[in-house]
N, C-alpha and C positions, 0 to 999 in steps of 0.2 A: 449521796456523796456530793460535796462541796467542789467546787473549780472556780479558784479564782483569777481575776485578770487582771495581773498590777498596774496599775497606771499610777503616773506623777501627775501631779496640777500646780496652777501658779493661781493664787488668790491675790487679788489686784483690785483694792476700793479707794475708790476716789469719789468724793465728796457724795458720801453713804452709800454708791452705788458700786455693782461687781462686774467686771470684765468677764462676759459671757462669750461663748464660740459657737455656731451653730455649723455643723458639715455640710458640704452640700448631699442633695436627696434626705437630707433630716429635716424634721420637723424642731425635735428638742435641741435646749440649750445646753452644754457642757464649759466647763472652767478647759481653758488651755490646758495643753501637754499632753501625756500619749503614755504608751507602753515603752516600757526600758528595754534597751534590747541587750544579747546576753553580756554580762560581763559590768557593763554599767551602774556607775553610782546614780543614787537622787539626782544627784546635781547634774551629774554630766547628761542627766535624761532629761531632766528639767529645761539645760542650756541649749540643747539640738533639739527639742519640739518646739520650745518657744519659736527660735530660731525659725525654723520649718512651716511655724502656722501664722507667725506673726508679724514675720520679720524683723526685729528685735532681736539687743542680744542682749542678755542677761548680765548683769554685773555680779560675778561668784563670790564675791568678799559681801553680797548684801541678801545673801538666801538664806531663810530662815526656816525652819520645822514649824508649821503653825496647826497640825494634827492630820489623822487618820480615819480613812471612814469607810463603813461597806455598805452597800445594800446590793437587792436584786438587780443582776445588770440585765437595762432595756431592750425588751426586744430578742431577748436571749431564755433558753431553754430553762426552767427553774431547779436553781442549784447555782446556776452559774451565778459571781456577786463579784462585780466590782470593788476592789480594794485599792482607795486610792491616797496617796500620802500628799500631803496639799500643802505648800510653802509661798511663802511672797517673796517678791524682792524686789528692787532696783533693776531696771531696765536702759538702754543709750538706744535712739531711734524714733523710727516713728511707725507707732500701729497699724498695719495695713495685712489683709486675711492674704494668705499663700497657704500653697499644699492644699488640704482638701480640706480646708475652712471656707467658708462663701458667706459665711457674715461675722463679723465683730458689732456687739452690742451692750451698752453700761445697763443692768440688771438693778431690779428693787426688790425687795423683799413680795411687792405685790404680782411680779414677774416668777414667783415662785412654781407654778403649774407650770411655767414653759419650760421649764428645764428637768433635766436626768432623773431619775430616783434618787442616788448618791447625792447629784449637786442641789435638791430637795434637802436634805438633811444636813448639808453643807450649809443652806439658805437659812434652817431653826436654829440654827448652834450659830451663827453669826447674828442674828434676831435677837435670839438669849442675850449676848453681848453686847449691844446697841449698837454692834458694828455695820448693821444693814435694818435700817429702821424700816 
């Protein structure tokens, strides 16, 4: 039996690189945002994690649907798969890690091994694209 854990992300490249999040006590790298809590839309989960991890607030008239993805989630019992809906946007602020973030880092395709399973497969499908060379 399958169990998955929804999370949101925000995909954020600037000049061919990705806004990577690393928690503290982790090793791997994950894209911002978190799990919805009940009741909540994408967005409004999108706009209170960013919020939360990054300091930042999201501008809602510039968030976009940019796809979906699972894989095995790290560290976790097999069955269990991260299912995460991934969107970019528009941001007002300045990047700085809060909440139980403890580093922000701009990410390369060759940065691929340091992060998640999910944001691994996040990493080939924006590859594919030339969006992260």
């Amino acid at each position: 039996m399958t169990t998955f854990i929804d999370k949101i992300a925000l995909i954020r490249i600037v000049d061919g690189q990705i806004l990577g999040t690393r928690s503290k006590g982790k090793d791997l790298y994950y894209l911002p945002g978190g799990k919805r809590d009940p009741g909540e839309t994408d967005t409004e989960t999108l706009i209170r994690e960013i919020e939360e991890e990054l300091s930042v607030q999201i501008k809602p008239e510039t968030v976009a649907h940019f796809g979906n993805f699972e894989a095995q989630a790290d560290g976790k019992a097999e069955g269990i798969v991260v299912k995460m809906a991934c969107y970019t946007a528009d941001y007002d602020g300045e990047l700085r890690p809060a909440s139980e973030i403890d580093e922000l880092e701009w990410l390369s395709y060759k940065d691929r091994d340091r992060a998640s399973r999910v944001v691994q497969i996040i990493f080939d499908h924006l590859h594919e694209k030339n969006l992260l060379p």
